[in-house]
C-alpha positions in Angstrom: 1.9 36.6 -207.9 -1.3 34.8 -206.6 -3.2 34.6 -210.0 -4.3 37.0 -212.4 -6.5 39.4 -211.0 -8.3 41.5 -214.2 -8.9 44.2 -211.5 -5.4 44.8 -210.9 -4.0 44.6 -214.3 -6.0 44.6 -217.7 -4.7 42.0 -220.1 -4.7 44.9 -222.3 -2.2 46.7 -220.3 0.0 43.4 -220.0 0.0 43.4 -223.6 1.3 47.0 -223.8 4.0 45.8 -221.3 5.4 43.1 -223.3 5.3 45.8 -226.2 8.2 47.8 -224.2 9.8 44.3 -222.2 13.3 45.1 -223.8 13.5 48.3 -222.6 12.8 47.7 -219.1 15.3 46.0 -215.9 15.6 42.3 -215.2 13.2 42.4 -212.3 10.2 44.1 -214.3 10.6 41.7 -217.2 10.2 39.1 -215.1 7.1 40.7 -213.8 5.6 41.4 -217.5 6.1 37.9 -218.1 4.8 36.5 -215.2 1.4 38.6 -215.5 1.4 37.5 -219.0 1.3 33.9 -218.0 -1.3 34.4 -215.9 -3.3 36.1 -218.7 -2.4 33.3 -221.1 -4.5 30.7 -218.1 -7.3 32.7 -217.8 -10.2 31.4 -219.7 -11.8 34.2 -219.4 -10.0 36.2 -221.3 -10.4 36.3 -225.4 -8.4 33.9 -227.3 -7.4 36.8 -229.8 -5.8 39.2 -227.0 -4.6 35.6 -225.5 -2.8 34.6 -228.9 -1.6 38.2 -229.0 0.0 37.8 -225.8 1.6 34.9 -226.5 2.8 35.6 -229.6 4.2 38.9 -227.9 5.4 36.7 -225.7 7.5 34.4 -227.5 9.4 37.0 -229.1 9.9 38.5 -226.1 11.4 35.4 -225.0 13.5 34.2 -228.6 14.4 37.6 -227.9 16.0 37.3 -224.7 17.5 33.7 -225.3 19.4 35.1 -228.3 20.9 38.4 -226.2 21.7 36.1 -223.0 22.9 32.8 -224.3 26.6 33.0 -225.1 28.6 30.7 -227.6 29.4 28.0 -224.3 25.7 28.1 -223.1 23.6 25.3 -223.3 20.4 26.9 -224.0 
């Protein structure tokens, strides 16, 4: 992805994304984080839907570390 582009995706919608992240594939997570990064540099962008996101964000990803690491994993 070649930077956020608000006329491709709404961080609104990328929000709503990361609201259903764990019930989509590998691939498309990756996307919904990836966008969500991209919201989370934009300046232009409120700080409260950018906190949201990253809050979202982060328990998307504790989420993810605790259903992919196993017991012998370094994490």
């Amino acid at each position: 992805m070649k930077g956020f582009n608000p006329m491709t995706i709404s961080a609104d919608t990328v929000f709503s994304n990361l609201q259903k992240i764990d019930q989509v594939d590998p691939v498309t997570s990756a996307i919904y984080r990836e966008q969500a990064q991209e919201v989370l540099a934009t300046p232009s962008i409120t700080l409260k839907l950018r906190s949201a996101i990253a809050d979202r964000l982060n328990r998307a990803n504790n989420d993810l570390a605790l259903h992919t690491v196993g017991s012998e994993d370094s994490y």
